[in-house]
ChimeraX commands (.cxc) that place a marker at each C-alpha (Angstrom):
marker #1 position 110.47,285.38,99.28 radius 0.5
marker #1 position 110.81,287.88,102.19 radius 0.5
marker #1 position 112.11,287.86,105.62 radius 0.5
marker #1 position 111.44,289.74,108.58 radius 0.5
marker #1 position 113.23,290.12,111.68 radius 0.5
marker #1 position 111.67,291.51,115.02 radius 0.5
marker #1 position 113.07,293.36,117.58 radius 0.5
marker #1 position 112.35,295.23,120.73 radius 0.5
marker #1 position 109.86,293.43,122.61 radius 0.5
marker #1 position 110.69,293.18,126.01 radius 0.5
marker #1 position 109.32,293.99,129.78 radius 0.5
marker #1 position 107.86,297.41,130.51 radius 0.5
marker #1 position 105.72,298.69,133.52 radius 0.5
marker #1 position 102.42,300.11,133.11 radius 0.5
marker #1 position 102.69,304.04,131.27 radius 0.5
marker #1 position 105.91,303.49,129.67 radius 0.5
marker #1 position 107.10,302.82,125.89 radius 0.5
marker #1 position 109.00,300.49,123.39 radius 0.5
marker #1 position 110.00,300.58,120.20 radius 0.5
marker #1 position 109.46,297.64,117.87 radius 0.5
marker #1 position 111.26,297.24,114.81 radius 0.5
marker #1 position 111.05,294.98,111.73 radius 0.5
marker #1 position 113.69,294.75,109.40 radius 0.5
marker #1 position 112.40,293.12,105.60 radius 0.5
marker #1 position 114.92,290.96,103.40 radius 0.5
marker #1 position 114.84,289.26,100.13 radius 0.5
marker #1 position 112.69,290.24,97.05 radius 0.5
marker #1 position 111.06,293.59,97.97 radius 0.5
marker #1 position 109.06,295.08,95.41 radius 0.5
marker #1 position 107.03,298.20,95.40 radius 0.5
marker #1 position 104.40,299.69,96.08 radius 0.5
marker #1 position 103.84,297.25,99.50 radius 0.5
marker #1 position 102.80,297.98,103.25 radius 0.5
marker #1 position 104.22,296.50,106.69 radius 0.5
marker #1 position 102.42,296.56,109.74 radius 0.5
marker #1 position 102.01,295.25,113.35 radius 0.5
marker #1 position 99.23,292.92,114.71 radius 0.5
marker #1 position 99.02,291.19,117.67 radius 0.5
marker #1 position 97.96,287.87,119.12 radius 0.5
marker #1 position 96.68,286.63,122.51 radius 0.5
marker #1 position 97.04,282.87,122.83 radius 0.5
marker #1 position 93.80,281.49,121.60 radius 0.5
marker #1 position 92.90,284.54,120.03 radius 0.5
marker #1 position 92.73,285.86,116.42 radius 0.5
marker #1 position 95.46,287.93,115.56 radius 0.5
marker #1 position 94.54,291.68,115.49 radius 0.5
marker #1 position 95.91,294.61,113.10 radius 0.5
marker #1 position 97.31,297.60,115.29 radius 0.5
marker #1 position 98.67,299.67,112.77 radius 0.5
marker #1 position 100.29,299.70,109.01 radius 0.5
marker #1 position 101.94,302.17,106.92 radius 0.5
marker #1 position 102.42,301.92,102.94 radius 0.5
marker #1 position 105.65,302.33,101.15 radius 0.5
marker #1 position 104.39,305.96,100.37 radius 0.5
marker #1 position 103.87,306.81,103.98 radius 0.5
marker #1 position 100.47,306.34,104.69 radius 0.5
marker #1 position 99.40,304.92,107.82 radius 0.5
marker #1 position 96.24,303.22,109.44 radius 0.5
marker #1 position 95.27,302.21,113.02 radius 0.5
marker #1 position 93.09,300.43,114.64 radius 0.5
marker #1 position 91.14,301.80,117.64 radius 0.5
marker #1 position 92.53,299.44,120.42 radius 0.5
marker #1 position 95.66,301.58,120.48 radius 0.5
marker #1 position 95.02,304.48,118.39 radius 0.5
marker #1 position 96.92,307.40,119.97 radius 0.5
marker #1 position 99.21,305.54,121.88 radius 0.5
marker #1 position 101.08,303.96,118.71 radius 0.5
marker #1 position 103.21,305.64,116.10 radius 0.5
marker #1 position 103.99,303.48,112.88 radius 0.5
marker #1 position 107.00,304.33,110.47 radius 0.5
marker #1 position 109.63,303.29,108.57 radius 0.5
marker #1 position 112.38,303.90,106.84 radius 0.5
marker #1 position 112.55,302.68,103.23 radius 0.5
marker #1 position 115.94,302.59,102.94 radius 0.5
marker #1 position 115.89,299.91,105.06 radius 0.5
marker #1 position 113.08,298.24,104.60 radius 0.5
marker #1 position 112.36,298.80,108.35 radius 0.5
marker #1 position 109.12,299.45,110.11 radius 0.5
marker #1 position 108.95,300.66,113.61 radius 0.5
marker #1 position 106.28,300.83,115.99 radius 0.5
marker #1 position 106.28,303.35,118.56 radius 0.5
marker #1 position 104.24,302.22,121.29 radius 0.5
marker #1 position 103.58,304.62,124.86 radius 0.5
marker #1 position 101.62,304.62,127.66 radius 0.5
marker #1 position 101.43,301.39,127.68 radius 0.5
marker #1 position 99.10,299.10,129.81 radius 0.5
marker #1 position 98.79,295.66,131.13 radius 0.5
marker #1 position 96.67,294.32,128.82 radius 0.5
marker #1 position 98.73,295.38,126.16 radius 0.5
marker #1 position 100.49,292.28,127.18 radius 0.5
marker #1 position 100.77,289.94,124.35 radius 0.5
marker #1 position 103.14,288.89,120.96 radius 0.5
marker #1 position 103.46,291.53,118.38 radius 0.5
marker #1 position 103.75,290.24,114.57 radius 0.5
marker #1 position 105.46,292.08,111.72 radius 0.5
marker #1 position 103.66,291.49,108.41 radius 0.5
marker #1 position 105.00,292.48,104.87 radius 0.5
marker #1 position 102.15,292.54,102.17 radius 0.5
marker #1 position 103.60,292.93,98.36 radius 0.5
marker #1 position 100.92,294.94,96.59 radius 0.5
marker #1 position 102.80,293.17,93.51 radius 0.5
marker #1 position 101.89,289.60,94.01 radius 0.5
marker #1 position 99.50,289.90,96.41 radius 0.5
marker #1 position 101.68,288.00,99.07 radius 0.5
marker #1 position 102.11,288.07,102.43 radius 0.5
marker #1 position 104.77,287.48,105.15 radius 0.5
marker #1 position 104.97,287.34,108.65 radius 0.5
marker #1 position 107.73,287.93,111.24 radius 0.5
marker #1 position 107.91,285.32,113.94 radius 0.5
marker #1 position 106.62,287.59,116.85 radius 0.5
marker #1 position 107.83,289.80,119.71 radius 0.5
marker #1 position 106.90,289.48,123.41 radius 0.5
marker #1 position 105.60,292.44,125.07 radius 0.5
marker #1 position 104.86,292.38,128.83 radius 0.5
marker #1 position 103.45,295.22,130.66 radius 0.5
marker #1 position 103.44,295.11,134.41 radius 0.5
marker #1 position 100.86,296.57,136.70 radius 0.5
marker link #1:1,2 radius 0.2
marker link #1:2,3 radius 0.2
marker link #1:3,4 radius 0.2
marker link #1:4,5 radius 0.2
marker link #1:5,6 radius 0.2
marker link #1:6,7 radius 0.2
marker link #1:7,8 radius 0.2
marker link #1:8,9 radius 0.2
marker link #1:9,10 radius 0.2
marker link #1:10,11 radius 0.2
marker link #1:11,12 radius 0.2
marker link #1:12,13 radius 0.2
marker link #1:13,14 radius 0.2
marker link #1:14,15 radius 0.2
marker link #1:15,16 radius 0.2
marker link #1:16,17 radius 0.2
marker link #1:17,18 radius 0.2
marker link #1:18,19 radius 0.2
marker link #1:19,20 radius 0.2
marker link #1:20,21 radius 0.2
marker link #1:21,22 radius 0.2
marker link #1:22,23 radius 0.2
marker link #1:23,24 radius 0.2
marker link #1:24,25 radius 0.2
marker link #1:25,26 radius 0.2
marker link #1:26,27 radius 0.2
marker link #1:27,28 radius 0.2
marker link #1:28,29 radius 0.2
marker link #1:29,30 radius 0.2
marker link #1:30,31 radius 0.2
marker link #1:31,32 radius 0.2
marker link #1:32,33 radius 0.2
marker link #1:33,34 radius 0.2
marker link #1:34,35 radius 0.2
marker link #1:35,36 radius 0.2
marker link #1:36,37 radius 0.2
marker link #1:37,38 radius 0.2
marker link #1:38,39 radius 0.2
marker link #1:39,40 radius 0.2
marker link #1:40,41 radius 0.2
marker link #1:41,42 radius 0.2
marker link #1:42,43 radius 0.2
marker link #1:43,44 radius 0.2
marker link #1:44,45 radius 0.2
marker link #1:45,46 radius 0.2
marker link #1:46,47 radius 0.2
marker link #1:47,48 radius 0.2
marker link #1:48,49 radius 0.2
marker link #1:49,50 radius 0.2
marker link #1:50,51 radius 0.2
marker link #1:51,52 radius 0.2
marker link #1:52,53 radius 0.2
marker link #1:53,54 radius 0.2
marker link #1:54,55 radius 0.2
marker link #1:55,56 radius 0.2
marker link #1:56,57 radius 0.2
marker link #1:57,58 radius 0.2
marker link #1:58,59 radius 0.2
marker link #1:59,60 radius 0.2
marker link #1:60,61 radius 0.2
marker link #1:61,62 radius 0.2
marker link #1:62,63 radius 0.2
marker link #1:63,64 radius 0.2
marker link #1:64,65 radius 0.2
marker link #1:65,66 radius 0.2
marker link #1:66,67 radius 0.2
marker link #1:67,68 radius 0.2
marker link #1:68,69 radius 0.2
marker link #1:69,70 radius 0.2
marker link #1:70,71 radius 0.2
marker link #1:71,72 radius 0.2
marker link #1:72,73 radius 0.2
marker link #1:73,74 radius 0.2
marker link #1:74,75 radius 0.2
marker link #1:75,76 radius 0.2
marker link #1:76,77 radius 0.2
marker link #1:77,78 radius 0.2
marker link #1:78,79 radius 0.2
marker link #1:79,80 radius 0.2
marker link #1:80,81 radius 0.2
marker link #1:81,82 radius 0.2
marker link #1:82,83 radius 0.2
marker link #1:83,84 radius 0.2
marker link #1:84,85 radius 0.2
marker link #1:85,86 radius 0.2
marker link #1:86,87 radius 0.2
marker link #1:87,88 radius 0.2
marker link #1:88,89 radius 0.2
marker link #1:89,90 radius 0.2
marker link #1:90,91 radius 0.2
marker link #1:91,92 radius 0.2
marker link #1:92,93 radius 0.2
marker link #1:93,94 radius 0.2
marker link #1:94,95 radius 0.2
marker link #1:95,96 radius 0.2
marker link #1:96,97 radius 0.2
marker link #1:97,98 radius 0.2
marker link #1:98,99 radius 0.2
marker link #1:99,100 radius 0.2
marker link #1:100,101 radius 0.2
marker link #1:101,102 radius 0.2
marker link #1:102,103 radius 0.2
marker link #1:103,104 radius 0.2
marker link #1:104,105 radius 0.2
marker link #1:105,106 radius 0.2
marker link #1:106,107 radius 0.2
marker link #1:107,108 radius 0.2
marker link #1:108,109 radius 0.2
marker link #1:109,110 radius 0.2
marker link #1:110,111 radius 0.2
marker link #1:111,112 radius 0.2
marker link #1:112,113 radius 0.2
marker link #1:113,114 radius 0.2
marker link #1:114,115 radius 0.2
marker link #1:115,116 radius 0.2
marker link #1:116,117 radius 0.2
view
């Protein structure tokens, strides 16, 4: 079992930057990746960036070069480095741990974002 913990969300006008961070807990194994997605109410939830356990990273275009993923193995934390931010980046932000040992995945319980116009 793993547990993650979200932090950072919070209000923001339009053009600046937060941090997110997600801190895993429990049995981590490796190889594994963390990430970020986020969810509109009513929506699907939508991948905005993961990184491995070796470093390697993916986005996805909505806010590809505006977000920075890391994290810090000895940790387990994962931090998502978001600027310029705009309005409709408005929404809840979801950590996910996936064990490339079992197959598993976990999710964090969300972080508010709110960008004002």
């Amino acid at each position: 079992q793993v547990q993650l913990v979200e932090s950072g969300g919070g209000l923001v006008q339009a053009g600046g930057s937060l941090r997110l961070s997600c801190t895993a807990s429990g049995r981590i194994f490796k190889p594994n990746t963390m990430g970020w997605y986020r969810q509109a109410p009513g929506k699907q939830r939508d991948l905005v960036a993961t990184i491995t356990s070796g470093g390697v990273t993916s986005y996805a275009d909505s806010m590809k070069g505006r977000v920075t993923i890391s994290r810090d193995n000895t940790k387990n934390t994962v931090y998502l480095q978001m600027d310029s931010l705009k309005p409709e980046d408005t929404t809840n932000y979801f950590c996910r741990f996936t064990s490339s040992y079992n197959g598993y995945v976990y999710w964090g319980q969300g972080t508010q974002v709110t960008v004002s116009s």
